[in-house]
KEKE-3310 file (N, C-alpha, C; in steps of 0.2 Angstrom, whole numbers, plus 5000, padded with zeros to 4 digits):
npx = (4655:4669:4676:4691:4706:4718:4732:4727:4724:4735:4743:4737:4741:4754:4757:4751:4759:4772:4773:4766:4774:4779:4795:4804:4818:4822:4820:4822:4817:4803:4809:4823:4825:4821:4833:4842:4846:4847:4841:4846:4848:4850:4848:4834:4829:4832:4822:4810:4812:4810:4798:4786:4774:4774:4774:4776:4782:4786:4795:4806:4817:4825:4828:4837:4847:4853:4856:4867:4877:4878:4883:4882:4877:4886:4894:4882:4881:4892:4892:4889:4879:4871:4872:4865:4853:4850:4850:4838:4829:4813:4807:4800:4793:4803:4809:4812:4822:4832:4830:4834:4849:4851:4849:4857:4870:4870:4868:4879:4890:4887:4882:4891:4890:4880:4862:4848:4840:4830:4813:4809:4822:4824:4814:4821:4828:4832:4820:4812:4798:4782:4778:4789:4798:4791:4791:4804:4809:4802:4803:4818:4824:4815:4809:4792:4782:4769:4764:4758:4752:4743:4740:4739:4730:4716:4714:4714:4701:4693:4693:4689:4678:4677:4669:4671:4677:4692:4705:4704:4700:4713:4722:4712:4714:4727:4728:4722:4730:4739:4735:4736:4748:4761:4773:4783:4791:4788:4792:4790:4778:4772:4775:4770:4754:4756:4756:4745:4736:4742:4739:4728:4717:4712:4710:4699:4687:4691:4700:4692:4689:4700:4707:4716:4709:4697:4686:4688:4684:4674:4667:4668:4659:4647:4645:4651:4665:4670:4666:4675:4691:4682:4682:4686:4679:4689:4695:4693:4709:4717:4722:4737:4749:4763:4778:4790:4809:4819:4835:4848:4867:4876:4888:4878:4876:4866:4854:4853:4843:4845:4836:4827:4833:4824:4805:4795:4803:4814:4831:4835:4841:4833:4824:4824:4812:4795:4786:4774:4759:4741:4738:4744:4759:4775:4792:4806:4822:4832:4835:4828:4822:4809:4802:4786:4783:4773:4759:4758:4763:4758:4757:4754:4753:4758:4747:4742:4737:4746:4751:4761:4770:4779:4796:4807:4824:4839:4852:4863:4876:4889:4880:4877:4877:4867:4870:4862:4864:4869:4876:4876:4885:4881:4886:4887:4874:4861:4843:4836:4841:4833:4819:4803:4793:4802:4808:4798:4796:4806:4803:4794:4801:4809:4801:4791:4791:4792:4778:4773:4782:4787:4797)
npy = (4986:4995:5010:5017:5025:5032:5030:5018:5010:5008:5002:4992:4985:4983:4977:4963:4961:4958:4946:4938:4943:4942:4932:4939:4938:4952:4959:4964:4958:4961:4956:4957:4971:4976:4973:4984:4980:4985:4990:4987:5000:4998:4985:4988:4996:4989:4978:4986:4992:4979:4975:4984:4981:4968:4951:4947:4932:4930:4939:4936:4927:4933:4945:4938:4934:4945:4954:4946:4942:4956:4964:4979:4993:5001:4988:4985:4998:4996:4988:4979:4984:4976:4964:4966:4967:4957:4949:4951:4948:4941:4946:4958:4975:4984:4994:4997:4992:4997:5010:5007:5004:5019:5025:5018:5022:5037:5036:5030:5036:5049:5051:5046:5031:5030:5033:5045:5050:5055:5058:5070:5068:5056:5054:5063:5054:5043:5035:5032:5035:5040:5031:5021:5031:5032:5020:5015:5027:5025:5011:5009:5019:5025:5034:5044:5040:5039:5024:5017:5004:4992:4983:4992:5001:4994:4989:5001:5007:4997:4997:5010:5011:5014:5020:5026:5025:5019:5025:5037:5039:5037:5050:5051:5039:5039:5049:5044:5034:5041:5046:5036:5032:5027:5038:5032:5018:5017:5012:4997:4996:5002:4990:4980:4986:4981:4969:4963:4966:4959:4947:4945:4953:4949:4950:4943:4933:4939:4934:4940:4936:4933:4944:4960:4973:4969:4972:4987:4990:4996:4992:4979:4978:4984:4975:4975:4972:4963:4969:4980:4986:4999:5001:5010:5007:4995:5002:4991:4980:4983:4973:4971:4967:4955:4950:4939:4935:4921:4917:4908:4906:4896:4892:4890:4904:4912:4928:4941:4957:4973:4982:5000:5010:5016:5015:5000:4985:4990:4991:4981:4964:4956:4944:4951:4960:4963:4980:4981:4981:4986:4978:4962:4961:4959:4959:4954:4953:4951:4945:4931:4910:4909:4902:4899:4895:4885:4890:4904:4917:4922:4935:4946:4963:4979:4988:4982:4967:4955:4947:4936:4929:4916:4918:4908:4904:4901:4911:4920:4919:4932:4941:4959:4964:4976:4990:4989:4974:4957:4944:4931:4916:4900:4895:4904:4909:4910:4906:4908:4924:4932:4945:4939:4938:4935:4924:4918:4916:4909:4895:4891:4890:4882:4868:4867:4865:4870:4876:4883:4888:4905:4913)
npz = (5480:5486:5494:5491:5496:5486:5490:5498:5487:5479:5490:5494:5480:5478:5488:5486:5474:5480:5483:5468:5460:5442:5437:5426:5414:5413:5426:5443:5455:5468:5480:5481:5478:5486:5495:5491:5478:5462:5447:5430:5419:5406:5402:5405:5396:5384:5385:5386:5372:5365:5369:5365:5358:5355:5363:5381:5380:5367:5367:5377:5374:5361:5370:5378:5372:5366:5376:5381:5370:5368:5381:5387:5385:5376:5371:5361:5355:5347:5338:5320:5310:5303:5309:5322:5315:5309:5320:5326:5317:5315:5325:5322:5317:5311:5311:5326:5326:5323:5328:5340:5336:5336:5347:5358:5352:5354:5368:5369:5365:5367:5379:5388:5392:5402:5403:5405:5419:5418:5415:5405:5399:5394:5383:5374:5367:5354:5345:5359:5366:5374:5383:5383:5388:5404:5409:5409:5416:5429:5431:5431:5438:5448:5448:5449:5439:5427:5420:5403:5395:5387:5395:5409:5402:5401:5416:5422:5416:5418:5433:5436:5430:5416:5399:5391:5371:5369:5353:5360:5372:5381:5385:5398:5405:5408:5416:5427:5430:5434:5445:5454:5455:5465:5477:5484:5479:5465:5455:5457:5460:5446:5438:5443:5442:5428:5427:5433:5425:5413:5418:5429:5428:5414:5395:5391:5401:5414:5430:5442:5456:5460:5462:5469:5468:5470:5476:5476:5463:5451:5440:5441:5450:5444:5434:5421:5419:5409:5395:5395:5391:5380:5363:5346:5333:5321:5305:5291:5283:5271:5256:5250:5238:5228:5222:5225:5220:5220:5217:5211:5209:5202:5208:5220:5226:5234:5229:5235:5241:5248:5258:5255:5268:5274:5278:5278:5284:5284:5276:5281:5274:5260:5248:5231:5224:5219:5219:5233:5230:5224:5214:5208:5201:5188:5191:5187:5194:5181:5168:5163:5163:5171:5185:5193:5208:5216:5225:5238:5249:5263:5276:5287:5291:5300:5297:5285:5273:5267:5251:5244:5228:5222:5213:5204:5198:5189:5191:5175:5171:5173:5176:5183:5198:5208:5217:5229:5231:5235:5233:5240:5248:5250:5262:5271:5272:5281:5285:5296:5299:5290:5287:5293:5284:5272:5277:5276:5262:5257:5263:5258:5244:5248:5249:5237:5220:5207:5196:5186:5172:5168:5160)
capx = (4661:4671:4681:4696:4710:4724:4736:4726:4725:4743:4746:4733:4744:4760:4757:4748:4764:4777:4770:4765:4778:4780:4799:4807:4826:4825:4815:4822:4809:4803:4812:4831:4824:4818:4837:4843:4848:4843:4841:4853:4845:4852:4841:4825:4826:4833:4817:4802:4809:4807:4791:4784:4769:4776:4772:4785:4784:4791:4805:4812:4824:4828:4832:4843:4852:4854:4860:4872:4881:4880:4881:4885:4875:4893:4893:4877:4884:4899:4889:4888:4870:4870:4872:4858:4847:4851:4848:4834:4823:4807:4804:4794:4794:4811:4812:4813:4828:4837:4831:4840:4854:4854:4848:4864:4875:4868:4870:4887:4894:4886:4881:4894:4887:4874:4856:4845:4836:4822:4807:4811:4831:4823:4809:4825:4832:4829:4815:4810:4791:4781:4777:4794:4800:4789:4793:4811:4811:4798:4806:4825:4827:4811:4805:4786:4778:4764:4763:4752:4752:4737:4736:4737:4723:4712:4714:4710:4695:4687:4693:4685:4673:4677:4666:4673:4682:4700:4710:4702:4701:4719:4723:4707:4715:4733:4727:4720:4734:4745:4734:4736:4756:4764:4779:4786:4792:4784:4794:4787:4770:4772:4777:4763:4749:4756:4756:4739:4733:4742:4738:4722:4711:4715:4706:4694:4687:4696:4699:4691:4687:4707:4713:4716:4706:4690:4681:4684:4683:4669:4666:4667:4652:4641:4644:4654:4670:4671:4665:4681:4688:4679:4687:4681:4680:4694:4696:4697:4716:4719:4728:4741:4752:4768:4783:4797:4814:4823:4838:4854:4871:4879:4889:4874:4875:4860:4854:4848:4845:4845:4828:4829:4831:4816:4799:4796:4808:4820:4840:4835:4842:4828:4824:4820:4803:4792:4785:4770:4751:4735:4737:4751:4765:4781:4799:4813:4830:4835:4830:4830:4816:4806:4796:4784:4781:4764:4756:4758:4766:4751:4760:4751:4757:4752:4740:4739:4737:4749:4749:4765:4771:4789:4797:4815:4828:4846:4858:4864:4885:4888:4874:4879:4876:4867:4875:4859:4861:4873:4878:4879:4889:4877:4892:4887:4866:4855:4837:4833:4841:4828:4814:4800:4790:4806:4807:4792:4796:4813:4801:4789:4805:4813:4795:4786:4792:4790:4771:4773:4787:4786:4799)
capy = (4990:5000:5015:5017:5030:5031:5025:5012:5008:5007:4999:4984:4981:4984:4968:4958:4961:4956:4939:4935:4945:4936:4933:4941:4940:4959:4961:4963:4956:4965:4955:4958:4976:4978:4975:4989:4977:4992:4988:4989:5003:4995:4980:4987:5000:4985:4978:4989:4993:4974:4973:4989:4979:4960:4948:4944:4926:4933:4944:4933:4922:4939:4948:4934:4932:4951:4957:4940:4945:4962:4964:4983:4999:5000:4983:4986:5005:4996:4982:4978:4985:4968:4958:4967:4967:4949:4945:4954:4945:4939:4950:4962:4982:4983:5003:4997:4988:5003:5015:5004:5005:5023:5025:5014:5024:5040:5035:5027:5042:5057:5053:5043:5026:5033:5033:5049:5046:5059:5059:5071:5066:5050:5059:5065:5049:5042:5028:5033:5039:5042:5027:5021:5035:5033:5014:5016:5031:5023:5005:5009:5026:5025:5042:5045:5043:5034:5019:5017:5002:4989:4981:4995:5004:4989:4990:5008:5007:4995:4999:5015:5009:5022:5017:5029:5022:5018:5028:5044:5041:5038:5054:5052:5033:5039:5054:5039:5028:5046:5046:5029:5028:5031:5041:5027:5009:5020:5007:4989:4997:5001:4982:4976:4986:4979:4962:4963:4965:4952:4939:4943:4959:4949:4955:4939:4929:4942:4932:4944:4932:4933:4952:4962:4978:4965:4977:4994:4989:4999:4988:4975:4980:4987:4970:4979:4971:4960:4975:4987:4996:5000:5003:5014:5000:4995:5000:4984:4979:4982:4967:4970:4958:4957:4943:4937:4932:4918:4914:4906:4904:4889:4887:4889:4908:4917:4934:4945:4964:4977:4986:5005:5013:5020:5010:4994:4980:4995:4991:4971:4958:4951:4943:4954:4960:4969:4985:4978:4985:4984:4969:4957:4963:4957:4965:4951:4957:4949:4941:4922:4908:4911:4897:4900:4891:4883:4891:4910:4918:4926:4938:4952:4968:4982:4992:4979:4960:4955:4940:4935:4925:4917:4915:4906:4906:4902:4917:4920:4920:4938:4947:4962:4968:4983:4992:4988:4968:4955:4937:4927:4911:4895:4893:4911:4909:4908:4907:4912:4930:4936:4945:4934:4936:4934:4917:4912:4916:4904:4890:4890:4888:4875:4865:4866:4863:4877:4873:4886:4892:4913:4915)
capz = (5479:5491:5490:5495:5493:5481:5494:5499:5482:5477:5496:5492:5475:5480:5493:5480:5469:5484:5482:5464:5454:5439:5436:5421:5413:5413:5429:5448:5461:5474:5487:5479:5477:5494:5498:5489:5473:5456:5441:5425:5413:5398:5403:5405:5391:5379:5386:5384:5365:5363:5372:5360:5350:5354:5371:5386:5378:5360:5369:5381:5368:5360:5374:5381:5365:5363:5381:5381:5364:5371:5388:5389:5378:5373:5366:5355:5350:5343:5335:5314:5309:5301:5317:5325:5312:5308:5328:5329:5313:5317:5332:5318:5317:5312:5312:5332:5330:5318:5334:5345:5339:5335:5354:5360:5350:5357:5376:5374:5363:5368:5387:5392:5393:5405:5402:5407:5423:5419:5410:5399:5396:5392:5378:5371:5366:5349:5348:5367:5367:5381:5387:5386:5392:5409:5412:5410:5423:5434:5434:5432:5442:5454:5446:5450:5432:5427:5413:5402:5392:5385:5401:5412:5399:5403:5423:5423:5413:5423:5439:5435:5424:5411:5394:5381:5369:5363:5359:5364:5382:5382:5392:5406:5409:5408:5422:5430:5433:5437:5452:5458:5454:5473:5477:5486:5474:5460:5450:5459:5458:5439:5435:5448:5438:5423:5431:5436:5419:5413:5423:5431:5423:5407:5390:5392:5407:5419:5435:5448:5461:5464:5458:5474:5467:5466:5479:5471:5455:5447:5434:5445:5456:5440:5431:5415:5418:5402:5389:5394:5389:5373:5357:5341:5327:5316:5298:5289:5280:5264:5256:5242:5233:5225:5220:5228:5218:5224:5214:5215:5205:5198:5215:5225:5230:5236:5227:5242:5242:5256:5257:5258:5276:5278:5276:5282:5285:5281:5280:5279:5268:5260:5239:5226:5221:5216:5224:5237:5225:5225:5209:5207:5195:5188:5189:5189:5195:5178:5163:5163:5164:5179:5185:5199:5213:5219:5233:5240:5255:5267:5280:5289:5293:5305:5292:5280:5273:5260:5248:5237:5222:5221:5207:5205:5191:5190:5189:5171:5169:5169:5180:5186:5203:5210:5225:5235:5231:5234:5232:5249:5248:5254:5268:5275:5273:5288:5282:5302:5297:5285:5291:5292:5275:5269:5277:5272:5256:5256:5268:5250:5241:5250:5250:5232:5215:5199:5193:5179:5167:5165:5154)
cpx = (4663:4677:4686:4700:4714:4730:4735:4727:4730:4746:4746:4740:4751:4762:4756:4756:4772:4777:4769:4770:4780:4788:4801:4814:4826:4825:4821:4815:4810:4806:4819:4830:4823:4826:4843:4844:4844:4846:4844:4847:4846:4848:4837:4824:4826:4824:4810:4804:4804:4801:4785:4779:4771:4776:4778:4786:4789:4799:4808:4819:4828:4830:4838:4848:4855:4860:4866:4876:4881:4879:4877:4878:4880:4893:4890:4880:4887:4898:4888:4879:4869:4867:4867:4853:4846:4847:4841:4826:4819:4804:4798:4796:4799:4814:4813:4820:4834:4836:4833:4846:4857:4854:4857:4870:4873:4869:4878:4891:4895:4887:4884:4895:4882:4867:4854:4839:4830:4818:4808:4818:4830:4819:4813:4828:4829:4827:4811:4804:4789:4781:4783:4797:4799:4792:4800:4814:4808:4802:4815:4829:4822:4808:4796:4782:4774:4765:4759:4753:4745:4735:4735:4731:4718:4710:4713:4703:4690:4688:4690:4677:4669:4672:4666:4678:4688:4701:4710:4701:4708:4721:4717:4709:4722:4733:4723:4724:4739:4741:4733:4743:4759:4771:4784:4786:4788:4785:4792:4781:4771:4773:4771:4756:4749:4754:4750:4735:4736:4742:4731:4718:4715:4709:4698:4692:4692:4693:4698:4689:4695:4712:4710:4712:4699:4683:4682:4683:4676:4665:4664:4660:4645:4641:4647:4660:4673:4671:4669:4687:4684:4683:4683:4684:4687:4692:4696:4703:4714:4723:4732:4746:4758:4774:4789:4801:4819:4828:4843:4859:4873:4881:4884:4876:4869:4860:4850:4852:4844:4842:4832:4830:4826:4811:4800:4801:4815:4828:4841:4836:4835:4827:4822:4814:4802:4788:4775:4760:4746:4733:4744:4752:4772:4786:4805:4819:4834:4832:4834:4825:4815:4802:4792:4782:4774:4763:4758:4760:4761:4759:4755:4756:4754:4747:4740:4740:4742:4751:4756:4767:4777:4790:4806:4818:4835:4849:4861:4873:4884:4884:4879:4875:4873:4871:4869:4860:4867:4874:4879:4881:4883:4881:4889:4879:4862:4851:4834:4836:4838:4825:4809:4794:4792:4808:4804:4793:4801:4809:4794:4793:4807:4807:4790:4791:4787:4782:4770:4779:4785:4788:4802)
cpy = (4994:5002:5016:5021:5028:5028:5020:5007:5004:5002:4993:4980:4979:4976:4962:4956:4959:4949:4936:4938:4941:4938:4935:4941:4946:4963:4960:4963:4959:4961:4957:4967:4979:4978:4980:4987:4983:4989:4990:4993:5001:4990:4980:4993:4995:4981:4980:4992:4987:4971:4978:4982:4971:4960:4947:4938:4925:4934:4941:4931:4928:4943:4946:4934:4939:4953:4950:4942:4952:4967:4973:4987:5002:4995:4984:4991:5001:4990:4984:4982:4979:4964:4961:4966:4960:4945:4945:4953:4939:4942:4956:4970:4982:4990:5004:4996:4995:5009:5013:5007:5015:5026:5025:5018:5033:5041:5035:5032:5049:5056:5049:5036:5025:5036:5040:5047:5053:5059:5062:5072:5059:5050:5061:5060:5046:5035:5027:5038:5038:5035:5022:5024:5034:5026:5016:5023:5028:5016:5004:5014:5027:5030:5038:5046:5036:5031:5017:5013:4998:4985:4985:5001:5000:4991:4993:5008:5004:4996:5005:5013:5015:5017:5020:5027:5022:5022:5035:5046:5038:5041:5053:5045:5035:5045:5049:5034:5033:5045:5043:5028:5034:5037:5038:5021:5013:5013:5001:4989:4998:4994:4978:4979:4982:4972:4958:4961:4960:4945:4940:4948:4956:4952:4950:4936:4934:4939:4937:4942:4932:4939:4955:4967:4975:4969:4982:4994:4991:4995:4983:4973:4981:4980:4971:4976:4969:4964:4979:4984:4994:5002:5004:5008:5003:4996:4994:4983:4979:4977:4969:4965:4960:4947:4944:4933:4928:4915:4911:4904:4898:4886:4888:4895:4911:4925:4937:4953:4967:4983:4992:5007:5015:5016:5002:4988:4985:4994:4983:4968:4956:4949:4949:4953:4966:4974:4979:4983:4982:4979:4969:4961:4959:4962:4962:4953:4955:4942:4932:4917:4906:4905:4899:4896:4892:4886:4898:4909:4922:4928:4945:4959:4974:4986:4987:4971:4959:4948:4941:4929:4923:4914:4912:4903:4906:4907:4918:4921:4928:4943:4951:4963:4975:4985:4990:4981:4966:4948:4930:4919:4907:4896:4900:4912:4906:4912:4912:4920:4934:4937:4941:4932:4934:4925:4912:4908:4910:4898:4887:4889:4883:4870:4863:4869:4869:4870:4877:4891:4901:4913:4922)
cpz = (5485:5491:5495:5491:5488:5484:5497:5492:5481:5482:5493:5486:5475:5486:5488:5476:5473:5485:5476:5458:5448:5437:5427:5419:5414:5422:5439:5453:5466:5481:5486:5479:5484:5498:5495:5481:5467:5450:5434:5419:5408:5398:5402:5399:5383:5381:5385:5377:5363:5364:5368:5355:5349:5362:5374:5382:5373:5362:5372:5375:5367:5366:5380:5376:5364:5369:5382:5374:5365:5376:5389:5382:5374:5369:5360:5351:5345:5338:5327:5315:5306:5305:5319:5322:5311:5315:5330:5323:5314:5324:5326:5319:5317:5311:5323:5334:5325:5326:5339:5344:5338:5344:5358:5359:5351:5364:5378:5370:5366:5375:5390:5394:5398:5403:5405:5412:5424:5413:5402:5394:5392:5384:5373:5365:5359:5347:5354:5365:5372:5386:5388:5389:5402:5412:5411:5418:5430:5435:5434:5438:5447:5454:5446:5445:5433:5420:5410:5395:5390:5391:5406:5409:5400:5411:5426:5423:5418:5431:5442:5432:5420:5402:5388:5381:5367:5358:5361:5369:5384:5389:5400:5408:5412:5417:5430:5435:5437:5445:5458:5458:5463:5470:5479:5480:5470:5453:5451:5457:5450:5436:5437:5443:5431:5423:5432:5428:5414:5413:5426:5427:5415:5403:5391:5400:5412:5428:5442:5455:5465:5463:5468:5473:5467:5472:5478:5468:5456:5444:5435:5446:5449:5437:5423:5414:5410:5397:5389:5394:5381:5368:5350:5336:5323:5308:5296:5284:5274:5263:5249:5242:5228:5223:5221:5222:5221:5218:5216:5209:5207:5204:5220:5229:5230:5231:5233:5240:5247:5252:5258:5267:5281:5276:5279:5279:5281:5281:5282:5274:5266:5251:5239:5226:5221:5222:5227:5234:5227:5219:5212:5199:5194:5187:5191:5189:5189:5174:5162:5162:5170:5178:5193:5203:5215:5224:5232:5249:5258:5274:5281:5292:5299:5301:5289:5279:5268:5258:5242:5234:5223:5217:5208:5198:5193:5187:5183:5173:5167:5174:5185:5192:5206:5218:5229:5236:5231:5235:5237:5245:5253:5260:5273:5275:5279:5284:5290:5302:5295:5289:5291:5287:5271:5270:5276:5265:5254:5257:5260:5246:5243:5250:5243:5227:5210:5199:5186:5177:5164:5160:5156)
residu = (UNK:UNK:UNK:UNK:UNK:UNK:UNK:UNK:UNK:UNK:UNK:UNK:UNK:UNK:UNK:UNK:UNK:UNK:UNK:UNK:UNK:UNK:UNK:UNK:UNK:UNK:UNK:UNK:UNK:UNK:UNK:UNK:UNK:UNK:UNK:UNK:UNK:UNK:UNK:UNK:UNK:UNK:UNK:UNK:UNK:UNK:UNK:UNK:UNK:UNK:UNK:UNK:UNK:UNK:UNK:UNK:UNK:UNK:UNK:UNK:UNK:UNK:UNK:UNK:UNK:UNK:UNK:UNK:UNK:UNK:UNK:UNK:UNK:UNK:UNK:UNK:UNK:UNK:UNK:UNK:UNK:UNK:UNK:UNK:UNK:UNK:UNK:UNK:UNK:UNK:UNK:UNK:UNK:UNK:UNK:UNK:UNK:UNK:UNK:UNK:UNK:UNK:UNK:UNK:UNK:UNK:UNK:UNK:UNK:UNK:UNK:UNK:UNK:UNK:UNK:UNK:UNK:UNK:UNK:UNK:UNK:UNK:UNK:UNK:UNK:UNK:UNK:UNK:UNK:UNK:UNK:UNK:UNK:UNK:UNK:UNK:UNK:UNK:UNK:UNK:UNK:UNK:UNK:UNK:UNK:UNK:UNK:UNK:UNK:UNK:UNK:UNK:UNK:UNK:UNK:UNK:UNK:UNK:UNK:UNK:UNK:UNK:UNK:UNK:UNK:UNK:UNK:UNK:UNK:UNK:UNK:UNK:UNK:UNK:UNK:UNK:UNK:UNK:UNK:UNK:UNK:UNK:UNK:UNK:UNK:UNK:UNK:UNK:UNK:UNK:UNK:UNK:UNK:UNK:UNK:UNK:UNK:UNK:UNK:UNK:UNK:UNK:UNK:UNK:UNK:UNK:UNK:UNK:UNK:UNK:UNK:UNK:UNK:UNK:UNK:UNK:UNK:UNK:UNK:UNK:UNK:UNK:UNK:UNK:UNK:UNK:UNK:UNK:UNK:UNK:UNK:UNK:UNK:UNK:UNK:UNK:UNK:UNK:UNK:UNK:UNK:UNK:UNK:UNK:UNK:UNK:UNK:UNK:UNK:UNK:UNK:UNK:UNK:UNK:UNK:UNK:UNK:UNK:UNK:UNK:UNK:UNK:UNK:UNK:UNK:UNK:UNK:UNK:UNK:UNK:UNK:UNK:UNK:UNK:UNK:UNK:UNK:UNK:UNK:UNK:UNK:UNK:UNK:UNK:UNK:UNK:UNK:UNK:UNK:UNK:UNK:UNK:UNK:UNK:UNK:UNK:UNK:UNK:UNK:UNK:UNK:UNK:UNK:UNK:UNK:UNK:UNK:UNK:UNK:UNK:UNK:UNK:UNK:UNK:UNK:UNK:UNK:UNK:UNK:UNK:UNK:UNK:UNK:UNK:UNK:UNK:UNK:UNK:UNK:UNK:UNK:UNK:UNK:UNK:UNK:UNK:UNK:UNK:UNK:UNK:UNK:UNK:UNK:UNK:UNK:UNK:UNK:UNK:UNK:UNK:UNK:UNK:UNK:UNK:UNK:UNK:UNK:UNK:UNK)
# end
């Protein structure tokens, strides 16, 4: 091991990262940026919601599809909540994509179609927490914040070879990375740390034979790397269970309801059913003979496992409507719309045959 300052630090990565930068749609490389080329704050904050609790592999597609159907944070403001929510099913946590667009229509209403290029303007914003906050100022506007996401809490830990665990030691990594992020390219160095972890301080096999920090590394030298960071055990998930309604009228329209606002998959289309419990229940939006379909929908969530049943039944002549549910015309049905439980659920439908008559 050998010690080197905090601007050697930063130097070492900053070179490393002028050579291996991995390319990104959102992303200016440090050579376009080294010629003044700055980067579009709609980009990188569309960006790091999308990147919130899902991998670059996931978000590329979406966030090519997104900023190409709306270039502008003006475009999205003025966007259907439909169309967004619709574009933005199978990316997951969909109270992300509702603080989109309240964000959007915030920036382009209130502040002009200009973002906040400080810390705490950025704080301000709705859906913006700290650590989008700091990337966003640190890689859009060049402010001097430190990031702290799952691979820069990795890179810490052993670079230090810190051994308390997750998420306790949060702040003693986060004061960690403040003391490494320069005041110079605060934003290349922010992408470069992130960079680092993932592609070489990965979570397994971290290739240290090829990371630039593989002579201060702590954790390195002591033989620890693999074991960090630490993390206090997981609860294990609860599973509950519920039943999807998939019906259709005579000419082949769709029954779909739109979930509440609040709670998960909030303000999306998706079947009827029953509230998500610790048994299976029945509550078909409408008396008819239900047949169930073979098999069950498995989906996981972030606190919990969930297991459902699909039942299907033609529309009786006459079914009233509630104001949350409404009828869609085969002609206008993308299954790729729904969120993705709700996909499942149709992908069970379209695939196996009633096994049992409810009634």
């Amino acid at each position: 091991m050998r010690d080197l300052s905090s601007t050697e630090l930063s130097e070492t990565l900053l070179g490393w990262y002028d050579i291996h930068a991995r390319s990104m749609p959102w992303r200016i490389g440090p050579a376009d940026r080294a010629t003044g080329v700055t980067p579009d704050p709609y980009r990188i904050w569309m960006s790091e919601v999308m990147l919130q609790q899902t991998t670059v592999a996931a978000v590329k597609e979406y966030f090519t599809r997104f900023t190409t159907r709306w270039p502008t944070v003006t475009d999205l403001a003025t966007a259907e909540d439909a169309d967004v929510m619709a574009e933005w099913a199978g990316l997951g946590y969909y109270a992300r994509a509702r603080n989109l667009l309240k964000c959007a229509r915030v920036v382009a209403f209130e502040l002009g179609g200009q973002f906040p290029d400080t810390l705490d303007g950025l704080l301000a914003l709705p859906g913006v927490g700290p650590y989008t906050a700091a990337a966003i100022a640190s890689i859009a506007f060049d402010r001097s914040e430190a990031v702290l996401d799952g691979n820069v809490e990795r890179v810490m830990s052993r670079l230090f070879n810190i051994h308390d665990p997750l998420p306790g030691v949060k702040p003693v990594l986060k004061d960690k990375a403040a003391s490494l992020t320069p005041a110079l390219r605060p934003g290349d160095y922010a992408q470069a740390v992130m960079d680092l972890g993932a592609t070489i301080c990965t979570p397994k096999s971290p290739a240290c034979g090829i990371c630039p920090w593989v002579a201060p590394c702590a954790a390195r030298a002591e033989g620890t790397a693999a074991e960090l960071p630490k993390k206090t055990p997981k609860k294990p998930k609860p599973t509950r269970y519920g039943v999807a309604y998939v019906a259709r009228t005579t000419e082949g329209a769709w029954l779909l309801e739109r979930r509440p606002d609040k709670g998960l998959l909030g303000g999306m289309l998706g079947w009827p059913g029953t509230d998500w419990g610790d048994a299976p229940s029945r509550n078909p939006p409408f008396t008819a003979d239900w047949s169930r379909l073979e098999g069950e929908v498995k989906h996981t969530f972030t606190h919990f496992h969930l297991i459902l049943k699909v039942e299907t039944a033609r529309i009786p002549e006459g079914f009233n409507l509630r104001p949350d549910q409404e009828l869609l015309p085969q002609a206008g049905f993308k299954p790729s719309d729904l969120p993705t439980v709700m996909r499942k659920a149709f992908d069970l439908y379209q695939g196996n045959p009633p096994i049992k008559a409810l009634g």
